[in-house]
C-alpha positions in Angstrom: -14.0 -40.8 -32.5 -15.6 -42.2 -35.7 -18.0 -42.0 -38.1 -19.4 -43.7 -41.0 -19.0 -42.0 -44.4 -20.9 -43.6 -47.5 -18.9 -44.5 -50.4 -20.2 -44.1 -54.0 -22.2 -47.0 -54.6 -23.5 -46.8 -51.3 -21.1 -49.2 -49.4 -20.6 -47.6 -45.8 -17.3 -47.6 -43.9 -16.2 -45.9 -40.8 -14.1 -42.8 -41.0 -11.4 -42.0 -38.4 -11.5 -38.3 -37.5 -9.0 -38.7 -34.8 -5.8 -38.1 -37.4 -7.4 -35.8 -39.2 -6.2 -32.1 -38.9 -8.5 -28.8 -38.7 -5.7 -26.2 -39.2 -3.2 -28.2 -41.9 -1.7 -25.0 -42.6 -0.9 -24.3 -39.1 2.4 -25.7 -37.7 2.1 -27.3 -34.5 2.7 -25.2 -31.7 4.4 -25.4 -28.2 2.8 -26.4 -25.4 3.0 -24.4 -22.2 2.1 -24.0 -19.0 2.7 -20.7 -16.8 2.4 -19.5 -13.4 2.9 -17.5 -10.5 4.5 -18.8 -7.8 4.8 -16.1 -4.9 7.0 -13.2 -6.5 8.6 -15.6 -9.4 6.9 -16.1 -12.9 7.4 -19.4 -14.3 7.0 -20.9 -17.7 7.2 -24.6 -18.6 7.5 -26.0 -22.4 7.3 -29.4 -23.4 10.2 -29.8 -26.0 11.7 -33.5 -25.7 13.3 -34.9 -28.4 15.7 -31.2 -29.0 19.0 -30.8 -28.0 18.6 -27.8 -26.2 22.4 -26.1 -26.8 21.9 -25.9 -30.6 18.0 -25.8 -31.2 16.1 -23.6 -28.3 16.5 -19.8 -28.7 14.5 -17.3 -26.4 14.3 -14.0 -27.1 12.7 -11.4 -24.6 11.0 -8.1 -26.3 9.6 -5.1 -24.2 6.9 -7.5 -22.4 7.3 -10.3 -24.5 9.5 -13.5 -24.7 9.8 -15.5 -27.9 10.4 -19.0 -28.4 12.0 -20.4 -31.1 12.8 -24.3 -31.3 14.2 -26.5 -34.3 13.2 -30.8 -33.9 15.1 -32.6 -36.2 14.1 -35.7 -37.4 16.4 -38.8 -37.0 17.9 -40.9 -39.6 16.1 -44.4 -38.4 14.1 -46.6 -40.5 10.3 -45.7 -39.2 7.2 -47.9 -39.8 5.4 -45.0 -38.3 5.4 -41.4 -37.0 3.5 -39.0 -35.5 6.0 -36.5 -34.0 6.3 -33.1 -35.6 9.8 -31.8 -37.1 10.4 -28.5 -38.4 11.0 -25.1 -36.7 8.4 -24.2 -34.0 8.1 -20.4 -32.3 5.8 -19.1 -29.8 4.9 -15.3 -28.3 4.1 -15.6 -24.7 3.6 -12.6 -22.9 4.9 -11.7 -19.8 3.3 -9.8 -17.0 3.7 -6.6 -15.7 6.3 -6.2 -13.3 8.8 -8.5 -14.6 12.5 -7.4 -13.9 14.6 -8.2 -17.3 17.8 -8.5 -15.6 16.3 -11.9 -13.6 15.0 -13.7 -16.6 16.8 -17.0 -16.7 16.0 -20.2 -18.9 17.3 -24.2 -18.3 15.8 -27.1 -19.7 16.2 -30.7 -17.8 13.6 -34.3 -18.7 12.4 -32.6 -21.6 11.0 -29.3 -20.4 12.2 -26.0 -20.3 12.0 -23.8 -17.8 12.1 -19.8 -17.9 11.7 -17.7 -14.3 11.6 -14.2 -14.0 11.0 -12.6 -10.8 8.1 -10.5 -10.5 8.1 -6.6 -8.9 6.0 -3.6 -8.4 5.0 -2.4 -11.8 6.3 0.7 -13.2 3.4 3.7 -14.0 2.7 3.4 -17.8 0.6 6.6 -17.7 3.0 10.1 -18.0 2.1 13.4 -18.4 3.6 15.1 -21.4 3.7 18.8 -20.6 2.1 21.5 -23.5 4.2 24.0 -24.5 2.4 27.0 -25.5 3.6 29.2 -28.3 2.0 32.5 -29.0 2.1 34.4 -32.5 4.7 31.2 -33.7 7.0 32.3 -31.2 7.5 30.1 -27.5 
């Protein structure tokens, strides 16, 4: 996509909004895809370029898992580049009814892959009984 800006002097040129970012104080995030598939939640992430051992970590929190990735760059001589380097997280939320103790991660061709099976979800409504207390005493 391109426009065309005018220059002082009114010389016109086109202007490349394609490279051009709306959020520079944003890091890029990760990409994902997620799913149910019959009783089992899955969760795909693009991250290629990682070495997986030292630079994925994920992090499950009440009903939430985190991702946290590090990409770094590579010694070579580049003309150009576009990939993003830097450490990368991402929240995603998990639905109700996951079971904790089946949560597992593995990452193969660049994407990794987190499965949780999915249950019957627990009440979150409980009834707290009053106690009644009369003249300060119970």
């Amino acid at each position: 996509m391109s426009t065309v800006t005018k220059f002082r002097g009114g010389a016109l040129a086109p202007f490349d909004w394609t490279n051009l970012s709306w959020f520079p104080l944003l890091a890029p995030t990760i990409r994902v895809e997620d799913y149910l598939d019959g009783d089992r939640y899955v969760i795909r992430a693009e991250l290629p370029g990682i070495d997986p051992a030292k630079d994925v970590r994920v992090t499950r929190t009440g009903d939430t898992l985190r991702l946290d990735v590090v990409r770094r760059e590579g010694h070579a001589d580049k003309v150009r580049s576009e990939f993003h380097y830097g450490s990368f997280s991402r929240l995603i939320p998990l639905p109700a009814g996951v079971k904790p103790e089946t949560i597992a991660a593995r990452y193969a061709d660049g994407i990794l892959q987190i499965t949780a099976t999915v249950g019957e979800s627990e009440p979150t409504a409980q009834e707290i009984p009053v106690t009644v207390e009369h003249g300060g005493k119970r």
